[in-house]
N, C-alpha and C positions, 0 to 999 in steps of 0.2 A: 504494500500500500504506500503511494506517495502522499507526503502534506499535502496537496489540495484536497484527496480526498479523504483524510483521516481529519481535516477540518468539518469537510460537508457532514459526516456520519457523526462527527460530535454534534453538529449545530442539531442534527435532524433527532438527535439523541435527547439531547436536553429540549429540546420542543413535547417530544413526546413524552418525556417526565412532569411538565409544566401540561400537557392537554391543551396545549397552543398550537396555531399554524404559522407554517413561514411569513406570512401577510400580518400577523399579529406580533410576530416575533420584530417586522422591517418598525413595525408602526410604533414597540416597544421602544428600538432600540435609535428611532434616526437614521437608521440604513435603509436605502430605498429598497422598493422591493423588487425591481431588475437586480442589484446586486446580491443579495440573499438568493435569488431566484439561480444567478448565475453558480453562486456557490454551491449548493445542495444539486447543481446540475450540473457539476462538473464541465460550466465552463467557463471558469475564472480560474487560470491557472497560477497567478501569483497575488493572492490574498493580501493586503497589508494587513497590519498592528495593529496598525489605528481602526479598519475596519472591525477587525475580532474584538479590540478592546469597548469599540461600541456595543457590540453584540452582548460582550460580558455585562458591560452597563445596563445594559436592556434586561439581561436574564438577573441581572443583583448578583453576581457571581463577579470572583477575581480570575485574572487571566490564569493565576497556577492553578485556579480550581478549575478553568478550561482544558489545562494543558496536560491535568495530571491523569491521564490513562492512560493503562495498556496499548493503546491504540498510536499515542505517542510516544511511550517509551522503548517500540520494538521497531521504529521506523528505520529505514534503512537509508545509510547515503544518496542521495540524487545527484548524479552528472549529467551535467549537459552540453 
């Protein structure tokens, strides 16, 4: 799994822990919903900070408590 999509599968993770949808998540957090939309559709391949750290603000969550799964700590190098 690459970071773009170990972001989407968390976004779409904490949505469904919350019983929110992406639409409710963009509206939460100040992030339009093209870009959330792009995210969880893999196809926004270089996310910024500043974007996920909106997202965190939206969810009341801190970015360590975004970042801290399994799903990011088995990532693998990416070269390109």
């Amino acid at each position: 799994m690459n970071i773009s999509a170990a972001v989407a599968e968390r976004i779409l993770e904490l949505c469904k822990e919350r019983n929110i949808t992406v639409n409710k998540l963009s509206n939460m957090s100040g992030v339009t919903q093209s870009t959330v939309n792009d995210i969880v559709n893999h196809r926004a391949k270089n996310i910024g900070i500043v974007t996920i750290k909106k997202l965190c603000d939206g969810l009341e969550i801190t970015i360590t408590d975004f970042f801290d799964t399994d799903s990011f700590r088995k990532l693998e190098q990416e070269l390109y």
